[in-house]
Structure formats: structure tokens, C-alpha cells
C-alpha positions as CSV (number, residue, x, y, z in Angstrom):
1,X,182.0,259.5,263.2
2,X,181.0,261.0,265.8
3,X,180.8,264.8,267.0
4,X,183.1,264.6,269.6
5,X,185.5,262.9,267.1
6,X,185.0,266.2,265.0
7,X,186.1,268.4,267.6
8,X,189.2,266.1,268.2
9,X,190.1,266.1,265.0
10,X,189.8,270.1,264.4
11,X,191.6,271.1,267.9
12,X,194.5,268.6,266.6
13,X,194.3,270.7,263.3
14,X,194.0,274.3,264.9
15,X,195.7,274.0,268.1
16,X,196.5,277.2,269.6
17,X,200.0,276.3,271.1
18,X,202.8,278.0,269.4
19,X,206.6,276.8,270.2
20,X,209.3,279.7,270.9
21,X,211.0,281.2,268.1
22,X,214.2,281.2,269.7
23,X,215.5,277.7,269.4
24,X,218.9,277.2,267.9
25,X,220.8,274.5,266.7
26,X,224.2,273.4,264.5
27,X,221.8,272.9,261.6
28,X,218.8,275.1,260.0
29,X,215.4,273.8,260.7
30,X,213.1,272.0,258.2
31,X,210.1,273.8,256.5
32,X,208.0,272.0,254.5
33,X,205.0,273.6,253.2
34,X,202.8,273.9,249.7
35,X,200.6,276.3,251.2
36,X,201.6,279.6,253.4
37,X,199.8,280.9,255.7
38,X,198.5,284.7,255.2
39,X,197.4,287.0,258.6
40,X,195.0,289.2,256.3
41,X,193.8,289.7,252.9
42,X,196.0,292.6,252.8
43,X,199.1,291.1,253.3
44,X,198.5,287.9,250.9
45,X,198.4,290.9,248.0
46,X,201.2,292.6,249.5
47,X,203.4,289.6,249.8
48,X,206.5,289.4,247.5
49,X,209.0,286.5,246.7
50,X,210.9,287.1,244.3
51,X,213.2,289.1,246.1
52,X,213.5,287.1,248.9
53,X,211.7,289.4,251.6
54,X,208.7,287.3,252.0
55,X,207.0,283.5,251.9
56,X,203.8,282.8,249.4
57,X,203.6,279.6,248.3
58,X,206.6,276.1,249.4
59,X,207.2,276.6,245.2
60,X,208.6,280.0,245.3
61,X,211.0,279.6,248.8
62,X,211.0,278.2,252.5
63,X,213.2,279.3,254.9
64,X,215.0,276.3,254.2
65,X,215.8,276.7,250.4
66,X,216.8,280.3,251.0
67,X,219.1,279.0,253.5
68,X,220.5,276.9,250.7
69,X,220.4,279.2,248.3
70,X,222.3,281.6,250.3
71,X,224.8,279.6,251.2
72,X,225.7,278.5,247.8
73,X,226.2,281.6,246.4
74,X,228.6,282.7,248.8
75,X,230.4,278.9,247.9
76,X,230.7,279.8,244.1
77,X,231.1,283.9,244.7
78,X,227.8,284.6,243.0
79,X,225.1,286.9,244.6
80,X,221.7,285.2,243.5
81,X,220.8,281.0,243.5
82,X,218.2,279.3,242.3
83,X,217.6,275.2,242.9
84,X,216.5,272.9,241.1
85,X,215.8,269.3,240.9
86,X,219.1,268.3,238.9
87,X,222.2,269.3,237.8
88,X,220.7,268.7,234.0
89,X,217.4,270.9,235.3
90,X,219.6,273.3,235.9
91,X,220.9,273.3,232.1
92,X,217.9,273.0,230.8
93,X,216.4,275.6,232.9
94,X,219.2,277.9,231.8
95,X,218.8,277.5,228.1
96,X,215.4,277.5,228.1
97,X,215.5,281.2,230.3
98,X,217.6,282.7,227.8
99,X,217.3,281.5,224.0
100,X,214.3,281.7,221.6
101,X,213.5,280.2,218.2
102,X,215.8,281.4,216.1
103,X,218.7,282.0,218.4
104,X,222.3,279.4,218.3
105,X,223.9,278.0,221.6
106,X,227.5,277.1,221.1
107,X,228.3,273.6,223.3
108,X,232.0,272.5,223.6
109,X,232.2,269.4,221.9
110,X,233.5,267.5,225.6
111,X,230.2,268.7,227.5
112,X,228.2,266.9,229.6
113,X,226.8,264.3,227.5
114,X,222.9,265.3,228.7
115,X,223.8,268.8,228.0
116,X,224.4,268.1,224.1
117,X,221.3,265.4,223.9
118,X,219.3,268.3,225.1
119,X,220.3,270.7,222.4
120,X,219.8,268.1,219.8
121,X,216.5,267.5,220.9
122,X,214.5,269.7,222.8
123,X,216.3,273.2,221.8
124,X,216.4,271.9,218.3
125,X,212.8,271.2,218.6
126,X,211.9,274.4,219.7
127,X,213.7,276.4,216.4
128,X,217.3,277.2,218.3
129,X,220.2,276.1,216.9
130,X,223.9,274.7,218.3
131,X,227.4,274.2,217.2
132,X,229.9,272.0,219.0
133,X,233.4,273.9,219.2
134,X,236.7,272.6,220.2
135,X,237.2,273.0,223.8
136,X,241.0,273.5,223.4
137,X,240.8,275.9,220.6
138,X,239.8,279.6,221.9
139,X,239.9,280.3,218.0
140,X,237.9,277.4,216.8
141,X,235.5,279.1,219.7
142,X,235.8,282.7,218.1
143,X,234.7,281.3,214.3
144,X,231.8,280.0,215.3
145,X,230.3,282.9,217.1
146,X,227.8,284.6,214.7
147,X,225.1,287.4,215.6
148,X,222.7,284.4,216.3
149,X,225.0,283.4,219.1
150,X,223.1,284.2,222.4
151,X,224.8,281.4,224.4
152,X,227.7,279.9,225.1
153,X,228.3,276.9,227.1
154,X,232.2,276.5,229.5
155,X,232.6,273.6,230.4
156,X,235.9,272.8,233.3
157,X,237.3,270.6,233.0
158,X,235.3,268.5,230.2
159,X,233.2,265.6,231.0
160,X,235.3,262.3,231.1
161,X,238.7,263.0,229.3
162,X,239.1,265.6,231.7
163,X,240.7,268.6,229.3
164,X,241.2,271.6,231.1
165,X,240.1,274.8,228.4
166,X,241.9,278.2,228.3
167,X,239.3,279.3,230.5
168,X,240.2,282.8,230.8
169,X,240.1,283.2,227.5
170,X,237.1,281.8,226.9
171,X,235.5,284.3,228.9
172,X,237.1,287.0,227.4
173,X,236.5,286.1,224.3
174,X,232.7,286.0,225.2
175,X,232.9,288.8,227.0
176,X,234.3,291.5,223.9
177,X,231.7,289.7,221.7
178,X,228.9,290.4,224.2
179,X,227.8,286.8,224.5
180,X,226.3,285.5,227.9
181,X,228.5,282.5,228.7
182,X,227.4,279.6,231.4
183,X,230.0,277.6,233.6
184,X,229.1,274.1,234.4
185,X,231.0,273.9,237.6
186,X,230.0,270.7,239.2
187,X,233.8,269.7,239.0
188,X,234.9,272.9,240.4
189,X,231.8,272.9,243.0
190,X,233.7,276.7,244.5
191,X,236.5,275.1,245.6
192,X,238.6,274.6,242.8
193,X,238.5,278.1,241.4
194,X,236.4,281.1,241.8
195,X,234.1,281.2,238.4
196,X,232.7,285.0,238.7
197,X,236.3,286.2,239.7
198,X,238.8,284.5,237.5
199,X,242.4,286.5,238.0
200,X,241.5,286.8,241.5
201,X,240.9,290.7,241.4
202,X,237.7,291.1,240.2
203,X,238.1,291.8,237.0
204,X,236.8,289.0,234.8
205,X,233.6,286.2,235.7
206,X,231.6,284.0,234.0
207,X,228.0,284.9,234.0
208,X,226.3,282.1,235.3
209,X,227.2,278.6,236.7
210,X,225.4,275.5,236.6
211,X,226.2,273.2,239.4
212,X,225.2,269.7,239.8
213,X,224.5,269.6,243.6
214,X,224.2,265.9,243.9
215,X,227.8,265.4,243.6
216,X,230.2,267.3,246.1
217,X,227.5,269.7,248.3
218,X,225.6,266.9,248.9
219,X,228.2,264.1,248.8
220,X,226.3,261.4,250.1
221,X,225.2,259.5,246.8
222,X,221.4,260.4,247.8
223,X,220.1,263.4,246.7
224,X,219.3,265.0,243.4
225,X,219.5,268.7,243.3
226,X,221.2,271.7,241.1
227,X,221.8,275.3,241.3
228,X,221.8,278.1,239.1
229,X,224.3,281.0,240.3
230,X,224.2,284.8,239.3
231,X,226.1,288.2,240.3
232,X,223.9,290.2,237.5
233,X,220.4,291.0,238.8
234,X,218.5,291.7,235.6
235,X,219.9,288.1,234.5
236,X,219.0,286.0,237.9
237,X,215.6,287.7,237.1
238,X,215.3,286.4,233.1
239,X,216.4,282.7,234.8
240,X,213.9,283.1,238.0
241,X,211.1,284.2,236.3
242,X,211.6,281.2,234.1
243,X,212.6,279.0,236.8
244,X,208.6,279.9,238.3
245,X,206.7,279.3,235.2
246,X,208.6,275.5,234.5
247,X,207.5,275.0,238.0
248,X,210.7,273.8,239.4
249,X,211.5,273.5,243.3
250,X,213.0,271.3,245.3
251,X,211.9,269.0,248.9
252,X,212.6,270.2,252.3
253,X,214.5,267.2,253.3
254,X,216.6,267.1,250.3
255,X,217.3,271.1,251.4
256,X,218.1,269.6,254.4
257,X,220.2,267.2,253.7
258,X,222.5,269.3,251.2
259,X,223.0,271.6,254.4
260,X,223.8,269.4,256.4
261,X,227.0,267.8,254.5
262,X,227.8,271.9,253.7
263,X,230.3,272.5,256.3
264,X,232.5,269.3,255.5
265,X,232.4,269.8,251.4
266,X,236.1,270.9,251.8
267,X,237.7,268.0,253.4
268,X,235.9,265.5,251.5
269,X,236.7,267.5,248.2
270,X,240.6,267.8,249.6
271,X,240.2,264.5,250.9
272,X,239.7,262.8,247.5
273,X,241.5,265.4,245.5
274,X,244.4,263.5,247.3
275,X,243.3,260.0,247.3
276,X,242.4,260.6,243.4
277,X,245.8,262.2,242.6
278,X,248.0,259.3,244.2
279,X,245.9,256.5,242.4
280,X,246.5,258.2,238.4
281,X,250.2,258.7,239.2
282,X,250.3,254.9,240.2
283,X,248.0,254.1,237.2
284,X,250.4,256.0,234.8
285,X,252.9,253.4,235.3
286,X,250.5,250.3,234.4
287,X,251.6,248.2,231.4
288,X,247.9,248.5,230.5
289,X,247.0,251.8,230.3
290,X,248.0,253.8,227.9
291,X,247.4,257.5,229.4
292,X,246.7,259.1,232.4
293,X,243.9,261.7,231.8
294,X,244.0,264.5,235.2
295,X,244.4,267.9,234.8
296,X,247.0,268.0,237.5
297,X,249.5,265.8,236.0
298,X,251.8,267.4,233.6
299,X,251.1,265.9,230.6
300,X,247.3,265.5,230.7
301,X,245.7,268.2,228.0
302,X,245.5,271.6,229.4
303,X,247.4,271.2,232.4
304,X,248.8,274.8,232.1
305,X,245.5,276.1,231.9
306,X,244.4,273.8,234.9
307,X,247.5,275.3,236.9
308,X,246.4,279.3,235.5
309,X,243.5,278.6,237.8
310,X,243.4,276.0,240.2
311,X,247.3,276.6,241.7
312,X,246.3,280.6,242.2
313,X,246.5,281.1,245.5
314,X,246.0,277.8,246.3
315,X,249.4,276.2,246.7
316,X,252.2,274.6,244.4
317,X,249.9,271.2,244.2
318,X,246.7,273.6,243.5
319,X,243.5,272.0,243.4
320,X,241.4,269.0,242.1
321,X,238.5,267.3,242.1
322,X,238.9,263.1,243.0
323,X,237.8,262.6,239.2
324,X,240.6,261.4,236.2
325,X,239.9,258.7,233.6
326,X,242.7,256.7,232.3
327,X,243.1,255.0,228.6
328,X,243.5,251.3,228.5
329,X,245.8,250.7,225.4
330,X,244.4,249.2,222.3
331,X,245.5,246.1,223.0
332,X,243.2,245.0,224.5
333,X,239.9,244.8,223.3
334,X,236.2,245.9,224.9
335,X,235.5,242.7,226.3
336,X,239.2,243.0,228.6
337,X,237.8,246.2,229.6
338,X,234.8,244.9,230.9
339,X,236.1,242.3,232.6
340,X,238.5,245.1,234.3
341,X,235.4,247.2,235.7
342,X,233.5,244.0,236.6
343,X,236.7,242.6,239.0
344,X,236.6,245.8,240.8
345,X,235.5,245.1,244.1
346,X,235.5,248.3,245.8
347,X,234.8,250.2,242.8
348,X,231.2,250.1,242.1
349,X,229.9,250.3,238.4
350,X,227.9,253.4,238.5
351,X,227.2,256.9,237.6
352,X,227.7,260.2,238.9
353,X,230.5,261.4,241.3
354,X,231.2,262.9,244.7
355,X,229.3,260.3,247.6
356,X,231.7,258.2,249.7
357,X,231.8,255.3,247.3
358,X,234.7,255.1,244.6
359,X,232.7,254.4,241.1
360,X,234.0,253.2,237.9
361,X,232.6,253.5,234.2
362,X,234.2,252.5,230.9
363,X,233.3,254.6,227.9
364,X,233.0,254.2,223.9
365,X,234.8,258.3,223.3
366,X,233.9,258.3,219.6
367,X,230.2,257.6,220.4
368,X,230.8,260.8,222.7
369,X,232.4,263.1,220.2
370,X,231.6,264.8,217.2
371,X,235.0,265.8,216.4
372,X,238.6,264.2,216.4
373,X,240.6,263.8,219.7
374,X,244.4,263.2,218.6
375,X,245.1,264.6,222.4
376,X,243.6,261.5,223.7
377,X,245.4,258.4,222.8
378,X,244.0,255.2,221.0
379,X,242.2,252.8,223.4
380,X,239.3,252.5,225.5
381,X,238.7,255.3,228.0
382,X,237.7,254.4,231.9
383,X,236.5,256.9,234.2
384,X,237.1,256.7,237.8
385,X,234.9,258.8,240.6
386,X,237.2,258.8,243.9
387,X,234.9,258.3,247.0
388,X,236.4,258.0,250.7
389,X,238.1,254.6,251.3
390,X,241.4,254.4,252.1
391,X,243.3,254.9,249.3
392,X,245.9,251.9,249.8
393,X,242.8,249.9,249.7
394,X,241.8,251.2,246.3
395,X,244.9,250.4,245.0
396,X,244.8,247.0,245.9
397,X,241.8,246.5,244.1
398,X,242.9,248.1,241.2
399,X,245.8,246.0,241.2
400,X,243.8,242.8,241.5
401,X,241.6,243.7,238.8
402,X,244.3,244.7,236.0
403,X,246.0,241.5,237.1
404,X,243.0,239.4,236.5
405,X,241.8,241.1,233.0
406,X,245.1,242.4,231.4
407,X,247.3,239.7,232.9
């Protein structure tokens, strides 16, 4: 190489031309950097992060991820975000912040099913124990809080048969015993409800929510990412602090991309809240299914305590996410069930919830449980994730495919 190539090579690297600050668009711009630049010695030691007022290192904040962050505290009502590779990073990072060897989490027995493999593993690894509790029992909730209880889990509604808790009393509950309490609200995602301001005056909040961004604020099926939402500062401290020493952050682009689909997470979530609702009441009336499981239909569990929150100022219809799961009747054996799913043609067979694409997954519920379920009738339970396609279309492949495995 020669020397000219040198000087080529280190005028590309330390060009002096600087762009305009003053360029605005629809959408925030893109930082991506590992390393931040310093002007002096002085200011690299006088730098600070962690209260947003300053850049030191792509790890701790960009532009862009405070943009994010920002934005979704103001979705969910909270007053501090942090984000994090996954909705299930954003559990663990949660639990790991705020117990210690010797301390017990309380999980509602319908959680999240990585939430509960993660306190029977890692947190029972590290010396914390956990008891499931009955999501619809606010007493079964109040007997198991001891003074080891440093944690309790909310989930709302639960993860695939869809029972909506007596949240507010939940909270309460945890709040008169003085036990921090954690809201996954991926199904909620701030639209549904507001988690830090329950009756709508202020009055009563969770303390943190746990929010699975790769389903509604992203909404495209393509990016993994969580957040972690606060209004108490010495808590958002305890989680951040934590948050730095795991290591977590997330990529520009993915940033990016979550901020872009932003603005529209309201019609989409309306949008299939819609589509979802018409397809369970048409379900309902199947020969093969046995129950209807959506917390906006009278008879699914908890529908009161769905309608407490989600119909508060929100309309007569309130609101819902395009998520339901119904329960093929005993009948018909696992083998119908599958062919069911597999006949689906606009359905696809897949996890995860909130892109454009309607998914379907069938489900073994007593692998799932610790507990009886005599709210959920006998069969095989099917979850369906409502995407965008027209929801006559949906139908007709629904149709096709009962027709085909259930005759």
C-alpha cells in the first residue's frame, strides 16, 4: 500500500465536512454508534447517562433509543423506559434487578409460559423462590404473600386462555402489603388500559410493566425488542443500573424500525381488535368448538373485570387486543386438531402475535398449568393471533378447515 493510499484512506476517515444540524423529517434519524466521541478529557469524566442528559458509550443510549424510550413511556403512562432485546429480557431483567437469594416471586399460574420456565430455573438456581397463585382468585393471591414476598407478577389478560384477573384488586392488594408488583402488558401494549393509572384518576398503578415490543409497537413480525416502564425514580434506578451491568441494549435499526410503525399502533390494534372480535363470535357457534375464550364476550372468564377496565372511557364495545383462543370439544382427538391448524391457509402456524399475518397454534393446557382449570372446558385449546387480512377472508379459511378436519 502505498502512501498516497494512506492519506486516502485517513481523509475518508477524518474528513472535516460536517452536515447541518437542522434537517427534519416524518421520522427520527438513525444513530448507530459503540463508541462516542469526547471534545476533551474533561468532558469524557464529566459525561453522565444515566439520566438522560448526555451520550458515553451506543450501550448506555443514542439519540435514537431515547427517542424510543421516550415515546413509550408516554404510550403506557410511565415516566422512565428502558429496552431491551425481548419481551422475555425484559422479565428476566426485571426479576433479576429486584430479588436476591433468599427472596419469593409470586407468578400467576396463566403467565407467560417463559416467564414461569425462568423462575423454575434460573431464579431457582440462584436461591429465590416462587409460587404459582390463581389468577382469578385475589384471595388465593393474599395467602400466598409471606414476608419473603418481594415480587409479584400481573399478568392481563393471561397467556392463551385469555382470563381477565380482578386487576384492580390485585394491585391493591399488593399495594397494602407493600409488595412491588410487575404488569406484563404486551396484550394491553397502552391501548387497552392505562397500567400506572387504573380508576382513571390517578389514584392506583402498577409499578412496573413489561412489554413485549415485538408484537403491537413494532407490528411487522420482524423485530425483537422489550421495554421496561417506571413512574418511581429510585425503582427505574434499581432496574437501570441492572439493565447496565447484564449488558443489555438494543440495534439502531431495530430502534428505527419500532418508530417507525409508532404512529399507526392504534389502527392496527383497533383494526384487529375488530377483525378478532367478529371471527370468536362466528367461532362460538361451530359444532366443533366447545368455547369461545375472549375477554370481551360475556361468558369468557373475567369478562366483568375485562369491562372494569378496558370499556372505561373507552366506549360500550371497550377495547381488545386481536388475540382469543377457542376449545375444540373433546370429541375430537389431537390428531383432528392438527389436521385443523395444518388446513389453514391463511393462518400460518407460528408464534408470537401482533405483525400483519393471522397465526394459529394448538396447545396441550395441562402441560401449561400447575393447577386445575374448571373455567376452561374439556378439549383441546387453539390460539389464534389476528393479523390484517380481510376478515371475510379469514373466515373462509376457517370455515374450510373445520369442514375438512371436524367434518
Amino acid at each position: 500500500m502505498t502512501q498516497a493510499d494512506h492519506k486516502l484512506s485517513t481523509h475518508l476517515i477524518h474528513h472535516p465536512y460536517k452536515p447541518p444540524t437542522d434537517f427534519e423529517g416524518p421520522q427520527p434519524a438513525v444513530h448507530k454508534a459503540s463508541t462516542v466521541y469526547f471534545e476533551n478529557v474533561q468532558a469524557m469524566r464529566e459525561r453522565r447517562w444515566l439520566d438522560k442528559s448526555s451520550y458515553t458509550y451506543g450501550l448506555h443510549g443514542t439519540p435514537t433509543t431515547y427517542a424510543l424510550e421516550e415515546r413509550l413511556a408516554s404510550l403506557e403512562g410511565g415516566l422512565q423506559c428502558l429496552l431491551v432485546p425481548s419481551g422475555l429480557a425484559a422479565i428476566a431483567t426485571v426479576s433479576l434487578a429486584l430479588l436476591r437469594t433468599g427472596d419469593e416471586v409470586l407468578v400467576p399460574d396463566n403467565a407467560y409460559g417463559p416467564n414461569k420456565t425462568l423462575t423454575e430455573g434460573e431464579l431457582a438456581h440462584f436461591g429465590i423462590r416462587h409460587q404459582y397463585y390463581d389468577p382469578m382468585s385475589v384471595e388465593d393471591l393474599a395467602a400466598k404473600i409471606t414476608p419473603a414476598t418481594k415480587l409479584v407478577w400481573l399478568e392481563a389478560p393471561g397467556s392463551v386462555t385469555m382470563e381477565f384477573p380482578n386487576l384492580v384488586e390485585q394491585v391493591r392488594l399488593c399495594r397494602a402489603r407493600g409488595v412491588t408488583m410487575v404488569l406484563d402488558n404486551t396484550w394491553g401494549a397502552g391501548l387497552a388500559f392505562r397500567p400506572f393509572d387504573l380508576l382513571g384518576d390517578g389514584s392506583l398503578g402498577v409499578d412496573v410493566t413489561a412489554h413485549a415490543l415485538t408484537k403491537y409497537p413494532s407490528g411487522g413480525g420482524d423485530v425483537l425488542m422489550g421495554s421496561i416502564i417506571t413512574r418511581n425514580q429510585p425503582l427505574h434506578m434499581r432496574i437501570k443500573l441492572a439493565h447496565m451491568r447484564l449488558g443489555l441494549g438494543v440495534s439502531g435499526n431495530d430502534a428505527e424500525a419500532v418508530l417507525r410503525s409508532l404512529p399507526s399502533i392504534g389502527l392496527r390494534y383497533h383494526a384487529q381488535d375488530r377483525s378478532a372480535r367478529q371471527l370468536a363470535q362466528w367461532l362460538a357457534t361451530q359444532s366443533a368448538v366447545a368455547q369461545v375464550l375472549h375477554p370481551a364476550m360475556p361468558d369468557a372468564p373475567g369478562h366483568a373485570c375485562w369491562k372494569q377496565l378496558c370499556a372505561q372511557g373507552q366506549g360500550q364495545d371497550g377495547v381488545a387486543a386481536g388475540l382469543f383462543s377457542v376449545v375444540i370439544d373433546e370429541r375430537f382427538d389431537q390428531a383432528a386438531v392438527d389436521r385443523f391448524c395444518d388446513n389453514l391457509r391463511l393462518f400460518k402456524l407460528g408464534y408470537s402475535w401482533g405483525g400483519p399475518v393471522s397465526l394459529v397454534v394448538p396447545y396441550e393446557l395441562p402441560e401449561m398449568r400447575s393447577r386445575a382449570t374448571p373455567h376452561i372446558k374439556a378439549g383441546t385449546v387453539v390460539r389464534f393471533a389476528i393479523g390484517l387480512e380481510d376478515t371475510a377472508d379469514l373466515q373462509a379459511d376457517l370455515a374450510q378447515a373445520l369442514l375438512k378436519a371436524f367434518g
